[in-house]
C-alpha positions in Angstrom: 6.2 -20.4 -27.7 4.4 -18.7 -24.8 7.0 -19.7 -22.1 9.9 -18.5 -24.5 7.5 -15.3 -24.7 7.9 -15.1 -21.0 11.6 -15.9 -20.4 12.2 -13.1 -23.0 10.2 -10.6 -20.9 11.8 -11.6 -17.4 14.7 -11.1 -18.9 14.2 -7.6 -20.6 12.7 -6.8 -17.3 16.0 -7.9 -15.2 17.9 -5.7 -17.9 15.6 -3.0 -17.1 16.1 -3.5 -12.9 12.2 -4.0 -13.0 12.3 -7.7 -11.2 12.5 -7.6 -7.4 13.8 -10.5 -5.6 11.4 -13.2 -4.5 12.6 -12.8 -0.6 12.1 -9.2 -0.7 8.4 -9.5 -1.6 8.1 -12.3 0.7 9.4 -9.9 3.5 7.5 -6.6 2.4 4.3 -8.7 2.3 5.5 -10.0 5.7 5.3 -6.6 6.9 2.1 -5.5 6.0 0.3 -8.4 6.9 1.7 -8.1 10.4 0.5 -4.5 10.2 -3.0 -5.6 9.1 -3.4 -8.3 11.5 -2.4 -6.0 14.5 -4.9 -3.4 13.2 -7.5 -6.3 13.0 -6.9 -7.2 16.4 -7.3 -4.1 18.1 -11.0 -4.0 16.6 -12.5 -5.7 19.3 -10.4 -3.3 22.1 -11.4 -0.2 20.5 -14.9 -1.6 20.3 -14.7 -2.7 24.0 -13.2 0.4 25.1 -16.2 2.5 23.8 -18.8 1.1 25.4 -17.1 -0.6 28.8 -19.9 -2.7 30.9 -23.3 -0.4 30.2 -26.0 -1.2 28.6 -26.4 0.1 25.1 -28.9 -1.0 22.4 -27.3 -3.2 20.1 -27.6 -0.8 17.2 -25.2 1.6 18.4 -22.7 -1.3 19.0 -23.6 -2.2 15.2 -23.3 1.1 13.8 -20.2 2.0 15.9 -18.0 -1.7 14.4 -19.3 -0.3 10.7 -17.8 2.7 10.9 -14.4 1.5 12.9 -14.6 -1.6 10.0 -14.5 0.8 7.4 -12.0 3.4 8.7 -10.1 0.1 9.1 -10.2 -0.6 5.6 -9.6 2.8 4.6 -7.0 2.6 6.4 -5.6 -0.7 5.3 -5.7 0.2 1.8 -3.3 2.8 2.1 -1.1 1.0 4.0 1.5 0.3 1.2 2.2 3.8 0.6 2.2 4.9 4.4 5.3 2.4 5.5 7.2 4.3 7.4 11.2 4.0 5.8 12.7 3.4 9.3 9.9 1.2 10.6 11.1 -0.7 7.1 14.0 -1.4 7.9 14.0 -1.7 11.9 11.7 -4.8 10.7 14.4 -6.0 8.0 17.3 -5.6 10.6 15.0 -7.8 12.9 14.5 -10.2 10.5 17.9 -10.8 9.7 19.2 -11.5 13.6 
């Protein structure tokens, strides 16, 4: 009974144009975990950058990661909404070659 449930739904939805094809997710999730993982990467740059080869208590180094962490995540969370259309599909064109 349940699965019929569902096959009835997935069906409505494809009426509706509500479903979006399984490769497309797979490529859009693609793209933003790329994004993520380059943002996550830079951490350690942007962290190195700031405070070179002098000495500096280990606080500051502390407090200075928290904030770039969280404007990180900040950042990340609006990441779906902030995809730029032509970096979109530059990255879909790429994929397809």
């Amino acid at each position: 009974m349940r699965l019929k449930r569902m096959r009835e739904e997935m069906l409505l939805a494809k009426e509706r144009g509500q479903l979006i094809e399984r490769e497309l997710v797979i490529k859009q999730l693609s793209y933003l975990v790329i994004a993520i993982r380059q943002r996550l990467l830079s951490l350690p740059l942007n962290i190195g950058n700031r405070f070179g080869d002098r000495q500096v208590p280990i606080r500051e180094v502390v407090e200075y990661a928290k904030r770039l962490i969280n404007e990180t995540l900040v950042e990340l969370s609006k990441l779906p909404d902030c995809v730029d259309p032509a970096e979109w599909k530059k990255f879909l064109e790429e994929e397809e070659e």
